[in-house]
TORMAR-329284 format. One record per residue (C-alpha): residue number from 0; residue in one letter; chain; x, y, z. Coordinates in Angstrom, 3 decimals, m for minus. Layout:
BEGIN
NUM/A/A/X/Y/Z
...
***
This chain:
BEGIN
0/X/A/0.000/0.000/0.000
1/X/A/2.885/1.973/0.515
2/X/A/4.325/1.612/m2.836
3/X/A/1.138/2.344/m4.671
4/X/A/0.837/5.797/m2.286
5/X/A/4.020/6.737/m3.096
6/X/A/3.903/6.117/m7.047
7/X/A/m0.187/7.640/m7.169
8/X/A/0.989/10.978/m4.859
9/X/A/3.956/11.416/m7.086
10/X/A/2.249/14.065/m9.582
11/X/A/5.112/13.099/m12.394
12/X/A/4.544/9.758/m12.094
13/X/A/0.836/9.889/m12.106
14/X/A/1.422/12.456/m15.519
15/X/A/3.022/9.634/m17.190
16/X/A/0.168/6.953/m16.222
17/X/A/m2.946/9.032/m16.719
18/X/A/m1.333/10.000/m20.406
19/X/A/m1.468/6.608/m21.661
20/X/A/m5.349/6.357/m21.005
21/X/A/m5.778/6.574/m24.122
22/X/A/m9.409/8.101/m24.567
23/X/A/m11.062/11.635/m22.749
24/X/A/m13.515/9.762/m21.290
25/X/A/m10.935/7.696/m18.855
26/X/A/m9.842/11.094/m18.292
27/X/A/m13.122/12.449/m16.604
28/X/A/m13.481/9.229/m14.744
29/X/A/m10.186/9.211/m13.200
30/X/A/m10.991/12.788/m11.712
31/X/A/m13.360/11.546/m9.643
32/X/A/m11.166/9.864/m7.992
33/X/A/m9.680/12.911/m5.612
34/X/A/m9.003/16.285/m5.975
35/X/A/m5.203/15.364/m7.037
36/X/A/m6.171/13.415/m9.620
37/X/A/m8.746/15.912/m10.742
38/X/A/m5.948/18.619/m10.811
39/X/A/m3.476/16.495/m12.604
40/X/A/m5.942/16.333/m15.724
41/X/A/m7.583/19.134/m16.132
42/X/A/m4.406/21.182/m16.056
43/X/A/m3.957/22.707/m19.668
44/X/A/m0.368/21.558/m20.430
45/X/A/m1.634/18.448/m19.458
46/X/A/m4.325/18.517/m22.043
47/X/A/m2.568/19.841/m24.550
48/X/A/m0.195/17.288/m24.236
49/X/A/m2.871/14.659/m24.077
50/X/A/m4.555/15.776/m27.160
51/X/A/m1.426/15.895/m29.152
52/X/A/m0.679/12.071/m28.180
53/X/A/m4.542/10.601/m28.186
54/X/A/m6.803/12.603/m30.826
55/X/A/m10.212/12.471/m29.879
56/X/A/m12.152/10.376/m31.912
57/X/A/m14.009/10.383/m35.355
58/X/A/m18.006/9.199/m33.469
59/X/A/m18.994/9.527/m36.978
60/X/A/m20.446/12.215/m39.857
61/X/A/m23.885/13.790/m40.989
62/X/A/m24.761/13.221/m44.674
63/X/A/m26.477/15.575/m46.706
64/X/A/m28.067/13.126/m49.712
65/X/A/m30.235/14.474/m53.186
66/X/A/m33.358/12.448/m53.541
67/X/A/m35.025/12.827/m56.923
68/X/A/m38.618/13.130/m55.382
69/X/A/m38.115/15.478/m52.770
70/X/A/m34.842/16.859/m53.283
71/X/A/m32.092/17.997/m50.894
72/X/A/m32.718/15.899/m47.720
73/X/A/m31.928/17.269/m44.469
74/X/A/m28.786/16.350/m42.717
75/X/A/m28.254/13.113/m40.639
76/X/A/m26.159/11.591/m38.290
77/X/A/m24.529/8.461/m39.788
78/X/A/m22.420/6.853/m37.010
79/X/A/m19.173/4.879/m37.889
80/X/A/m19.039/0.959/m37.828
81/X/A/m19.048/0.176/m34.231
82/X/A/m15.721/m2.129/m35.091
83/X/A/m13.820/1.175/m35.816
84/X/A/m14.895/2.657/m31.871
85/X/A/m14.066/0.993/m28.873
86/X/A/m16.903/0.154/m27.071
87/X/A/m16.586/2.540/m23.975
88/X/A/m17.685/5.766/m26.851
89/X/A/m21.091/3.672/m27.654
90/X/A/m23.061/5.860/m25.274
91/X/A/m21.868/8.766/m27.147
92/X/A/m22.506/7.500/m30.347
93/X/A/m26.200/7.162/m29.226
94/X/A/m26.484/10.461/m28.078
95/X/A/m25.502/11.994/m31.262
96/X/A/m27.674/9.901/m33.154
97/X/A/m30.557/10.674/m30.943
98/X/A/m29.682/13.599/m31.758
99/X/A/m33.028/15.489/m34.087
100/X/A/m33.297/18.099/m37.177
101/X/A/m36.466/17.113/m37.605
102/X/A/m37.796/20.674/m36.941
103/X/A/m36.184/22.057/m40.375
104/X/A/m37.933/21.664/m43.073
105/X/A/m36.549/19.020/m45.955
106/X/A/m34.927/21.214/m48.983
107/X/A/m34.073/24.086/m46.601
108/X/A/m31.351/22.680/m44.090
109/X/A/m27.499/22.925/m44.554
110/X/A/m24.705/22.756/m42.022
111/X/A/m22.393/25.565/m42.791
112/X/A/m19.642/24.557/m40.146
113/X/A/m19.344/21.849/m37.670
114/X/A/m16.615/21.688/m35.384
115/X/A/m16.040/20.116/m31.695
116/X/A/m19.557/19.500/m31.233
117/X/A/m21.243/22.633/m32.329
118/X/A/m23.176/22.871/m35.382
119/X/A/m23.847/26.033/m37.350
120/X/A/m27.022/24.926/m39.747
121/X/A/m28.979/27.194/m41.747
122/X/A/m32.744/26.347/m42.627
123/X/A/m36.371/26.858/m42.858
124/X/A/m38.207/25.684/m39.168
125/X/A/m42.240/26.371/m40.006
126/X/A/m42.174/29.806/m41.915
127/X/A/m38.885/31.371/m39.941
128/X/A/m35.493/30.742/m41.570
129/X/A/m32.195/31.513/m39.556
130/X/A/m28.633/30.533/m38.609
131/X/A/m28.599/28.262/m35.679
132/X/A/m26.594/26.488/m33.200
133/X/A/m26.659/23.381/m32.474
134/X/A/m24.550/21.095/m29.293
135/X/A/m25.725/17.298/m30.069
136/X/A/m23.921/15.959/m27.306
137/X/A/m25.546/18.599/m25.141
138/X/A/m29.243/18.673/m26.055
139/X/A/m30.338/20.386/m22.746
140/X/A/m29.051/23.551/m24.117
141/X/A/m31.125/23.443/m27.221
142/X/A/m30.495/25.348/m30.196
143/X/A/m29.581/28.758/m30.223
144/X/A/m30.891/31.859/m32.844
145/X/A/m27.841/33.649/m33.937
146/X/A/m28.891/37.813/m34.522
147/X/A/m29.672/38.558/m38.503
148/X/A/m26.058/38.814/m40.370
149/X/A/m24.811/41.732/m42.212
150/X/A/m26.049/41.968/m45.779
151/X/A/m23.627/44.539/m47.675
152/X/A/m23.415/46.511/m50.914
153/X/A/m20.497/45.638/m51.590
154/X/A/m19.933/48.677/m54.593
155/X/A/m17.972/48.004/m57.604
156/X/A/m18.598/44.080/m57.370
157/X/A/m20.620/41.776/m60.032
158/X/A/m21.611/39.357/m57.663
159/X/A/m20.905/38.562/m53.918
160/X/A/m20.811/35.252/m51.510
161/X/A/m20.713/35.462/m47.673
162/X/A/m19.321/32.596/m45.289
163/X/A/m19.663/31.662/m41.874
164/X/A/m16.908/30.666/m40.237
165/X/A/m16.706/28.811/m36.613
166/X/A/m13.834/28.745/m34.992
167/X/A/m13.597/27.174/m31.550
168/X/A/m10.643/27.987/m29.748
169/X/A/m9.319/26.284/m26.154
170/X/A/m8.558/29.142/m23.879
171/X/A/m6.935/27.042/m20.392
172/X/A/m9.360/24.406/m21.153
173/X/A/m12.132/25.369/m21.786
174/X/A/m13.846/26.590/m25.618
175/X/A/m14.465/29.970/m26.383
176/X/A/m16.733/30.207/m29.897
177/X/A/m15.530/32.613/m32.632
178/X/A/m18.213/33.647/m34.865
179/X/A/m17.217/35.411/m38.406
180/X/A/m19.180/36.197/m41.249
181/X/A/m16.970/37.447/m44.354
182/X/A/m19.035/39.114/m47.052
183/X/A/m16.670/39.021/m50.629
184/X/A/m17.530/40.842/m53.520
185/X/A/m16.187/39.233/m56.708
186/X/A/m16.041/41.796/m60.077
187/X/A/m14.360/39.355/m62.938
188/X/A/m12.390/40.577/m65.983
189/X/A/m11.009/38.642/m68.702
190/X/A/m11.169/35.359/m70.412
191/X/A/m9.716/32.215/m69.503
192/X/A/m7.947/32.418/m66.915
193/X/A/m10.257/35.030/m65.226
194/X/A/m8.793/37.696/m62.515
195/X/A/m11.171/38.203/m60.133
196/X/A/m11.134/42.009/m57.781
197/X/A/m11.938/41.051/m54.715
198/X/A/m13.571/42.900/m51.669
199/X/A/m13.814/41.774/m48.424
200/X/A/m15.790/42.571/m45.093
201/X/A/m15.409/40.957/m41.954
202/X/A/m17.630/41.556/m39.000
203/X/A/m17.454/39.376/m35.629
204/X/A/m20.294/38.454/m33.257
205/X/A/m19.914/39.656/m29.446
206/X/A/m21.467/38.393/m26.500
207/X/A/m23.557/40.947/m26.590
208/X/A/m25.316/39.433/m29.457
209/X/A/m24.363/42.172/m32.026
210/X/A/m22.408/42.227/m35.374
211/X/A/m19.275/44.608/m35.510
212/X/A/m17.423/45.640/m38.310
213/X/A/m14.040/44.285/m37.658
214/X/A/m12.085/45.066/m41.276
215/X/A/m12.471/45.332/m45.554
216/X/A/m9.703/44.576/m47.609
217/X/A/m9.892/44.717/m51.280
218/X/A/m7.267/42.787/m54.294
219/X/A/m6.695/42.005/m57.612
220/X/A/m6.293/37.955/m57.450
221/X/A/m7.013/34.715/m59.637
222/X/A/m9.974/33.199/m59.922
223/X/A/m11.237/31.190/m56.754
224/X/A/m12.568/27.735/m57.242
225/X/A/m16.376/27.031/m56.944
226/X/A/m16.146/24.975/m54.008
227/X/A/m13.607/26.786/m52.115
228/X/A/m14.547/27.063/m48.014
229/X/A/m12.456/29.179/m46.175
230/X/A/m10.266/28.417/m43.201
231/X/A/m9.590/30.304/m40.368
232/X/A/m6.345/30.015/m38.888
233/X/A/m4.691/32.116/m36.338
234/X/A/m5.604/35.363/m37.607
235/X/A/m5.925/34.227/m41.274
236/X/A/m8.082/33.310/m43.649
237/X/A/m7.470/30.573/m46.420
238/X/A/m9.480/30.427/m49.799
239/X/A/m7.551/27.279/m52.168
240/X/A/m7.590/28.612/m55.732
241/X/A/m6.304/26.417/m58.458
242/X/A/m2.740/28.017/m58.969
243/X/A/m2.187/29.305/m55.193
244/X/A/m3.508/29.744/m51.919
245/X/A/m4.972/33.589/m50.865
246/X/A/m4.430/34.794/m47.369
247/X/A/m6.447/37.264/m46.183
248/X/A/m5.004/38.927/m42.546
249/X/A/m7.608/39.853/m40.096
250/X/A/m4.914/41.774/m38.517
251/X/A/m3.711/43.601/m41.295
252/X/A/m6.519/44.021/m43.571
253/X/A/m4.306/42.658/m46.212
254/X/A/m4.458/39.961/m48.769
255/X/A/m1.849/37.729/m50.062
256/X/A/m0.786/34.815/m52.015
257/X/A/1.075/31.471/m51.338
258/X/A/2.613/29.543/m54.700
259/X/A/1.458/25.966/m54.422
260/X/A/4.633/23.176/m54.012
261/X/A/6.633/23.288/m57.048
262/X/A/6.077/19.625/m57.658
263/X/A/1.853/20.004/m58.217
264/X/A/2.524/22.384/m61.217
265/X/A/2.055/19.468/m63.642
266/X/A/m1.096/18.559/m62.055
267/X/A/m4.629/19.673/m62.216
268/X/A/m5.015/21.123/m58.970
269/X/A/m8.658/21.545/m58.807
270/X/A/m9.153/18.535/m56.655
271/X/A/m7.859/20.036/m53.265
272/X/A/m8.691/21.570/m49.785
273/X/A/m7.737/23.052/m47.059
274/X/A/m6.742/21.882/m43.166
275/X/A/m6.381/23.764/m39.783
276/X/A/m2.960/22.891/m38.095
277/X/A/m1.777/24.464/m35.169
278/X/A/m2.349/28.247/m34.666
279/X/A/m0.251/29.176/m37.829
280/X/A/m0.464/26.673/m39.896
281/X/A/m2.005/24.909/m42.368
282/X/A/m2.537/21.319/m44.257
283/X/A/m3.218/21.322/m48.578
284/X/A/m4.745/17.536/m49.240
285/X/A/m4.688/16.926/m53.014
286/X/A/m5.501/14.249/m55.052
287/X/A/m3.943/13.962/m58.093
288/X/A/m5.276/12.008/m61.250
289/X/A/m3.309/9.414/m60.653
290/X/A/m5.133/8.959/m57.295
291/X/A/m1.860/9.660/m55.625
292/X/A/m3.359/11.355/m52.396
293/X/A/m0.783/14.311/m50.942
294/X/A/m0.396/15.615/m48.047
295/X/A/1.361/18.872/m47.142
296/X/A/2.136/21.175/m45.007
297/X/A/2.364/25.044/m44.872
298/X/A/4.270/26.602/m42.296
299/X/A/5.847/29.992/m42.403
300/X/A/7.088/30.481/m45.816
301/X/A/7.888/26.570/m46.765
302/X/A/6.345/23.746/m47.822
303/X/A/6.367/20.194/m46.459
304/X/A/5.558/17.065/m47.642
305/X/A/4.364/14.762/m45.158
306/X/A/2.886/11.686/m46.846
307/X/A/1.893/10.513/m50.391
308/X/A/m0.889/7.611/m50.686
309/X/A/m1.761/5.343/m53.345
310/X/A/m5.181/4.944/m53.361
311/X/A/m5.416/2.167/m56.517
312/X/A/m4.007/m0.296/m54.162
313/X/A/m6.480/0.500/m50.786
314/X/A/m9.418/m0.132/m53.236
315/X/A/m8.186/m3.186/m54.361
316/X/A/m7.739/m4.249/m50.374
317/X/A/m11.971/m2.897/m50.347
318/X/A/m12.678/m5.178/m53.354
319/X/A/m13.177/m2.248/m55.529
320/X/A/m11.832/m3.593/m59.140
321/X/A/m11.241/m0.163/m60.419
322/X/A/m11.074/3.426/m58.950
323/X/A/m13.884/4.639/m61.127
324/X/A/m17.879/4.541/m60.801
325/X/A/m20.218/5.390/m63.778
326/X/A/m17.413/6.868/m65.464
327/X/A/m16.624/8.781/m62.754
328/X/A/m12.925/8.805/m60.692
329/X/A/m12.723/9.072/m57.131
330/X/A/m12.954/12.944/m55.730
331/X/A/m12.247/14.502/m52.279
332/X/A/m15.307/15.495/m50.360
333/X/A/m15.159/19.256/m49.663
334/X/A/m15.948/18.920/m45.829
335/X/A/m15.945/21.733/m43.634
336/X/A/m13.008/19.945/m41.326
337/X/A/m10.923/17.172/m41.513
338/X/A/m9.835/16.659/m38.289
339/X/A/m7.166/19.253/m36.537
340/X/A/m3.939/17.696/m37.970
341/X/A/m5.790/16.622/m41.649
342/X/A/m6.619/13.160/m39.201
343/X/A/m8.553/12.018/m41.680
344/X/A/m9.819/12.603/m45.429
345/X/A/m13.439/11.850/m46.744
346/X/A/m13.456/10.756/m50.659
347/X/A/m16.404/10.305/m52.686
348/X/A/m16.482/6.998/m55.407
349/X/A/m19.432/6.965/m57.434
350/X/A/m22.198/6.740/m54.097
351/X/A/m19.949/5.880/m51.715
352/X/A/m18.489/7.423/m48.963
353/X/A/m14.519/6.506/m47.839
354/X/A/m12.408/7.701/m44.881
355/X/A/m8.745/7.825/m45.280
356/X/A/m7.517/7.244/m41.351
357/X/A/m4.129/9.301/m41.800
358/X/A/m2.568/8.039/m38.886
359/X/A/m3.143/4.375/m38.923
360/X/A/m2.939/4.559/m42.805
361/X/A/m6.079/3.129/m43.362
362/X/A/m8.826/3.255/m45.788
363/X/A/m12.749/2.262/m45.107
364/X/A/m15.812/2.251/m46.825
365/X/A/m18.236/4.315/m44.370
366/X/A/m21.320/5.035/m46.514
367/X/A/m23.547/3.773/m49.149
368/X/A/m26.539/5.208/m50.915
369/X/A/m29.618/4.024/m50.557
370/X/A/m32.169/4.280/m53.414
371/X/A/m34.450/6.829/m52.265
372/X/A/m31.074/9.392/m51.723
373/X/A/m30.064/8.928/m55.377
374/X/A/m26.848/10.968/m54.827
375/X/A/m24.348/12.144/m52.115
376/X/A/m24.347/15.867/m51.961
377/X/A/m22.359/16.518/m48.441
378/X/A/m20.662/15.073/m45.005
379/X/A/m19.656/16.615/m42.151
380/X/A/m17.141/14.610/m39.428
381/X/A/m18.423/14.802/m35.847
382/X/A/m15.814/14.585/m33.634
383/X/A/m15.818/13.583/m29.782
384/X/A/m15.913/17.068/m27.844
385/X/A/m12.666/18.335/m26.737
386/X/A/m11.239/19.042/m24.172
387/X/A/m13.214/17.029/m21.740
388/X/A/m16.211/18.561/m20.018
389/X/A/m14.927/18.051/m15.809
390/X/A/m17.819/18.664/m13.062
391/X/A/m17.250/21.237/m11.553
392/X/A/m15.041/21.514/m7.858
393/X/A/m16.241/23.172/m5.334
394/X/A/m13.606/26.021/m3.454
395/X/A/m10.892/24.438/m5.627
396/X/A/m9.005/27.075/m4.740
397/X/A/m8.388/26.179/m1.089
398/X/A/m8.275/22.065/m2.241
399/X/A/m4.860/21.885/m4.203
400/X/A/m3.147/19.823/m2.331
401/X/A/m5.802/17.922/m0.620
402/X/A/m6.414/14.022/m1.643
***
């Protein structure tokens, strides 16, 4: 008994046991055990450390499908194989399927960003259409209006898109929600390869519930591709075009562009996207037509590559004969995340859906079509919530020391 107080009240020690626990869930268990323990892991290096060595998991994805008779379906929670979860996440794999957007109507319900558990969807409930936001693995707190966004004239400008980005950002453990709506004006001039003057507002939502004006910016820069999502990193945003990346500086008001590697020059580029890593970073995922699947990374001013899959030989491992479906290759689905480190890529072939597991180097079939969806439109991962939600402790700041 000795030994086991002396190895369990060494806080180093107990650092190197509870970090092999391998899921978040052990994590909130083991704080119950004393108020040691509980200060051990919830400390933020702690978590930051954990999260770097055990990524929380992939619980599964909502799928957006086309049906022919009604058309765009509403969004639904499609939970992974229970053979690719261990067993102890099966209670939050129910929750999120129990999970309901029943209350939008079908046709008029789109997630514009999901990420650590809340869910930005826009749609129709009854006769009121809004942004809301959603917490499926928190349904007591319902969903949430957010206020009417900014709808600009943005002058000299043909035609105009607006995005809303989450970001959710881990301030000593706990989330803090970023909520930016960018309004771009697009005026294009030429043929071919267009040029496209850009303009640019940004506005940020408080807690007061109000839209500021945070910053415009305006440019002169190529043409953006159709399916281009932005990504907010640090105090950037990243639109992928097909011959570079533009930056656009929150701080600075500024845009800029970033060359794409050297060695994708020879290749179509459209089929490509965008991944948060770190604060300052980010990860390009492109799949060339050789279904060669690259990963890199931007950091600073350099490129690196960090891993190049053939995909020809996973499908044969599937039992997929070829890497085409009516005539059509395999594509990468534009999701709004793939995981904080590019974890894990979602492809589309023909009407199924595939995850590419980056770490273990794995490739699964996730998804099939059934007849009455006709066609896969979207998917959006659904990640375990991170960091861990503790219960709160009482006067913790006289307990510190106290077992």
């Amino acid at each position: 008994m000795d030994a086991v107080s002396m190895v369990l009240d060494d806080d180093d020690l107990l650092l190197e046991i509870m970090i092999r626990l391998d899921l978040p869930t052990s994590l909130v268990r083991a704080i119950l055990v004393c108020k040691r323990w509980f200060f051990v892991a919830s400390d933020p290096v702690f978590l930051r450390c954990f999260r770097l060595c055990h990524p929380p998991r992939l619980l599964g994805f909502y799928v957006t499908t086309r049906s022919t008779s009604l058309g765009l379906l509403r969004p639904r929670f499609v939970p992974m194989p229970p053979d690719q979860l261990p067993q102890e996440l099966a209670a939050a794999v129910r929750m999120a399927e129990s999970y309901s957007l029943e209350a939008y109507n079908e046709d008029f319900a789109c997630i514009e960003d999901l990420q650590n558990d809340t869910m930005i969807v826009n749609g129709l409930c009854g006769n009121r259409y809004a942004f809301e936001v959603h917490w499926p693995m928190s349904p007591h707190r319902g969903a949430t209006a957010l206020p009417v966004t900014p709808h600009d004239q943005l002058d000299g400008t043909a035609c105009t898109a607006a995005h809303f980005i989450l970001k959710v950002q881990d301030q000593g453990g706990r989330n803090r929600l970023v909520y930016v709506w960018l309004s771009m004006g697009f005026l294009i001039k030429g043929k071919g390869e267009y040029s496209v003057k850009y303009k640019a507002h940004i506005y940020v939502l408080h807690e007061d519930g109000q839209w500021s004006f945070h910053s415009s910016a305006a440019a002169v820069l190529p043409s953006p591709k159709s399916d281009s999502r932005p990504l907010l990193v640090g105090t950037k945003i990243y639109l992928e075009h097909s011959t570079s990346i533009v930056a656009l500086d929150v701080k600075t008001s500024s845009f800029s562009t970033i060359p794409l590697p050297e060695e994708m020059e020879r290749y179509d580029c459209k089929d490509m996207m965008l991944s948060a890593a770190y604060d300052s970073g980010f990860f390009l995922i492109h799949l060339d037509k050789d279904l060669e699947l690259c990963i890199w990374l931007h950091i600073g001013d350099w490129w690196q590559l960090l891993d190049v899959v053939g995909l020809p030989e996973m499908f044969a491992t599937l039992g997929m004969t070829g890497w085409t479906a009516d005539g059509e290759p395999a594509t990468l689905f534009q999701t709004t995340k793939t995981g904080d480190f590019a974890e894990f890529v979602f492809l589309k072939l023909g009407q199924c859906a595939l995850c590419y597991d980056t770490r273990r180097r794995v490739l699964r079939k996730v998804h099939e079509v059934t007849q009455e969806d006709q066609t896969l439109e979207q998917i959006h991962p659904f990640m375990m919530t991170w960091p861990p939600i503790f219960p709160a402790l009482k006067r913790d700041h006289l307990a510190r020391n106290v077992s």
